[in-house]
N, C-alpha and C positions, 0 to 999 in steps of 0.2 A: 629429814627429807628436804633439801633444796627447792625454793619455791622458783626456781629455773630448768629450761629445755638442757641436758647436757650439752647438747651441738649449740646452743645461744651464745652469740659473740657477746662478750659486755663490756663494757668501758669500768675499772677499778681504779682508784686513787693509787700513785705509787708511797708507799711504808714511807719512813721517816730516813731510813737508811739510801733507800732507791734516790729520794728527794734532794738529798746530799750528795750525792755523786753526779746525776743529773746536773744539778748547779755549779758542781765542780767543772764536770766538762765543757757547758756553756750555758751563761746566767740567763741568757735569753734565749734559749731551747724552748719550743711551744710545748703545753703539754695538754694534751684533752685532759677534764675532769669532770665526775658526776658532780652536780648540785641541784637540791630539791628535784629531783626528777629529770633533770634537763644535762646540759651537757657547756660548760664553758671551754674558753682556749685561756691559759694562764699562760706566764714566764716562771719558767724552772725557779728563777729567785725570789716568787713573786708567794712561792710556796713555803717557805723559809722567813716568816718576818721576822723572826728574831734573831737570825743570823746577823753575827758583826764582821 
């Protein structure tokens, strides 16, 4: 059982796949993301540090 409303909007990290393409499109795309409960603003490439 989902410890959420169905109709609740939430902020989810984009997969490893999503993060990859995002960065392809543009390295400096903003992207909301959950952390510890709260909410940052990152760069698409900024999610990828091991990218070369």
């Amino acid at each position: 059982m989902p410890d959420h409303d169905a109709d609740e909007q939430r902020v989810i990290p984009p997969c490893a796949t999503c993060r990859e393409l995002l960065a392809d499109y543009n390295e400096s795309m903003r992207v909301i993301v959950p952390v510890d409960g709260d909410y940052r603003v990152a760069r698409a490439i900024d999610l990828l540090p091991a990218r070369t």
